[in-house]
C-alpha positions as CSV (number, residue, x, y, z in Angstrom):
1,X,58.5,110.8,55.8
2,X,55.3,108.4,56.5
3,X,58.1,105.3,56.5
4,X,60.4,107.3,58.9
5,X,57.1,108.1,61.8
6,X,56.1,105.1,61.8
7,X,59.9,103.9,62.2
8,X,59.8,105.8,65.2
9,X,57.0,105.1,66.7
10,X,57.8,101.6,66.1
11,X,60.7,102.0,67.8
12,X,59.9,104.3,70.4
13,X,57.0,101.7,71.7
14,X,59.4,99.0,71.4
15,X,61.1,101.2,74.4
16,X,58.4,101.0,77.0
17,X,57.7,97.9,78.6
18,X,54.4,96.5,79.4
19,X,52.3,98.3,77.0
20,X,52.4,95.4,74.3
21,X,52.1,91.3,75.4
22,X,52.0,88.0,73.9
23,X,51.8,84.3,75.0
24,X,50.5,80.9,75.8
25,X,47.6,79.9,77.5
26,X,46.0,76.5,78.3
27,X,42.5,76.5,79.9
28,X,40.0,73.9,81.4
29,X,36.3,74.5,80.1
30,X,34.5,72.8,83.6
31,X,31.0,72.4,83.6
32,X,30.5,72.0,79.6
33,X,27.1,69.6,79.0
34,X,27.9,66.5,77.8
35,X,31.2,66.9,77.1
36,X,32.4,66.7,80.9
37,X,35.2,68.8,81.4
38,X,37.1,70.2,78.1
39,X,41.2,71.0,77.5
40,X,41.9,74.7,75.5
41,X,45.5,75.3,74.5
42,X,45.4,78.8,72.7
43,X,47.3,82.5,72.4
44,X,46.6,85.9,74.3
45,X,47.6,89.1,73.6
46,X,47.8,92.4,76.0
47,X,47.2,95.9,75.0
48,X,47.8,98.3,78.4
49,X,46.6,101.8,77.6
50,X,46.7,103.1,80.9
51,X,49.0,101.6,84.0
52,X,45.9,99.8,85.1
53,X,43.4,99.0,82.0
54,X,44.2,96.7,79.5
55,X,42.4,94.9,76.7
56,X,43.2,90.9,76.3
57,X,42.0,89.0,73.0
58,X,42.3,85.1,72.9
59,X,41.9,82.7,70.5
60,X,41.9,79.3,72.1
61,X,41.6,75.8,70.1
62,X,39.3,73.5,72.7
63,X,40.4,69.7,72.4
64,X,37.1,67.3,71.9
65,X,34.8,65.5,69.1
66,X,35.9,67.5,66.7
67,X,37.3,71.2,66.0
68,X,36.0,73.7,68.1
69,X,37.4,77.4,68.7
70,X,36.9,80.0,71.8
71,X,37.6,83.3,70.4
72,X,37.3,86.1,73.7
73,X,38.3,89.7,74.5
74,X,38.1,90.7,78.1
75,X,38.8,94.1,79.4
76,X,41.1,94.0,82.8
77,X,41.7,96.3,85.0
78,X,44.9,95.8,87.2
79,X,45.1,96.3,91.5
80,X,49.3,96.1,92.6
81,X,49.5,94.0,96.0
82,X,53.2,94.4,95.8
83,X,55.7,95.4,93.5
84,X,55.6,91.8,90.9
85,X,52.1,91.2,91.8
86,X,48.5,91.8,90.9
87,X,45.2,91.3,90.9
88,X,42.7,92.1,88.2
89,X,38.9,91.7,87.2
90,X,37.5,91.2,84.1
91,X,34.6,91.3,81.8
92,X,34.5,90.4,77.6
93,X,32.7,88.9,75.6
94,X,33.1,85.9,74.0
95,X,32.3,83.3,71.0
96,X,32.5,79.7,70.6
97,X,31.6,76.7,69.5
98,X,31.3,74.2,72.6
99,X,27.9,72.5,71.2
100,X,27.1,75.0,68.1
101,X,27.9,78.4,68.0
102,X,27.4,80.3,70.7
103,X,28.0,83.7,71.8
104,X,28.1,85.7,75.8
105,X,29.7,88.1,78.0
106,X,32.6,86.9,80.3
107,X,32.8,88.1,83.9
108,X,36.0,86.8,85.8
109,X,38.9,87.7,87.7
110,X,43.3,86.7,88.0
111,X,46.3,87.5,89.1
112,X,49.8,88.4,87.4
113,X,53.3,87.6,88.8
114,X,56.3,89.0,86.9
115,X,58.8,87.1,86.8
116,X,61.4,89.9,85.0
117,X,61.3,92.5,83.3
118,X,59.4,91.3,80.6
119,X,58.0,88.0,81.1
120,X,55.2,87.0,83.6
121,X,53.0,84.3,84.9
122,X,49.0,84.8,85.3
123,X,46.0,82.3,86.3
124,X,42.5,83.2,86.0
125,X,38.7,81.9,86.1
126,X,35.9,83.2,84.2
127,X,32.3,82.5,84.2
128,X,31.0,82.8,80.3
129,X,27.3,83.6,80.3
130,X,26.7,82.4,76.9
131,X,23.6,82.6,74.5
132,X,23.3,78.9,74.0
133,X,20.5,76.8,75.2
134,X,21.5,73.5,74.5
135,X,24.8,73.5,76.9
136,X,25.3,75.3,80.6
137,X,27.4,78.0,80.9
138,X,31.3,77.0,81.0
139,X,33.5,78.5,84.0
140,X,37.0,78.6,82.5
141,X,40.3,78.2,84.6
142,X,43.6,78.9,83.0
143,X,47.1,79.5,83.3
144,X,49.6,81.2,81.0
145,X,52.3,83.1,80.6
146,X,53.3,86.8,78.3
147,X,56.4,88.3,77.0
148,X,55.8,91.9,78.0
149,X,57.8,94.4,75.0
């Protein structure tokens, strides 16, 4: 019986789009010490549990010296301008490891476009207020895309 509800329910949120979203995302980390500017190539993924708050996690690998890692989840909260369109702050918190680990609260805002039914586009900025003395505090603009299901 357990196998058969959560069969279901699989199935059943399968059925409604939006709730459930997964993508690329590529970001530029400007303003980040010594480094100059710095290239992020990573993955998002969208939980909507109402029709405007959603929760977005990250994990972003950030191309310099070395390996370094951006791990973020914001919380959004979506205005429609039209019917494929909207707006959306945010605020997370972050960690990362842009000069030595480092952690912070993002504050930020973007914009969706659906492109269909279950794919869209979305460009953001954020300001990450991190914990860090040794480097300034990176503002992040990105682009990506989801595959809404």
């Amino acid at each position: 019986m357990v196998a058969a509800a959560l069969a279901i329910g699989t199935a059943a949120s399968a059925q409604t789009p939006g709730n459930w979203a997964v993508g690329p995302q590529i970001g530029i980390y400007t303003h980040a010490g010594g480094d100059g500017a710095i290239f992020g190539i990573g993955a998002v993924g969208r939980y909507a549990f109402t029709d405007n708050w959603r929760v977005q996690p990250s994990i972003t690998a950030l191309c310099k010296n070395g390996c370094s890692v951006d791990i973020a989840a914001d919380v959004q909260y979506l205005f429609s301008l039209t019917r494929g369109w909207k707006i959306y702050p945010q605020a997370g918190l972050s960690a990362n490891d842009l000069g030595g680990w480092s952690c912070g609260i993002d504050l930020g805002a973007g914009t969706e476009f659906n492109l269909s039914r279950h794919w869209d586009l979305n460009a953001g900025f954020k300001w990450m207020i991190q914990t860090a003395d040794f480097h300034p505090n990176p503002i992040v603009i990105s682009i990506g895309a989801a595959y809404k299901f």
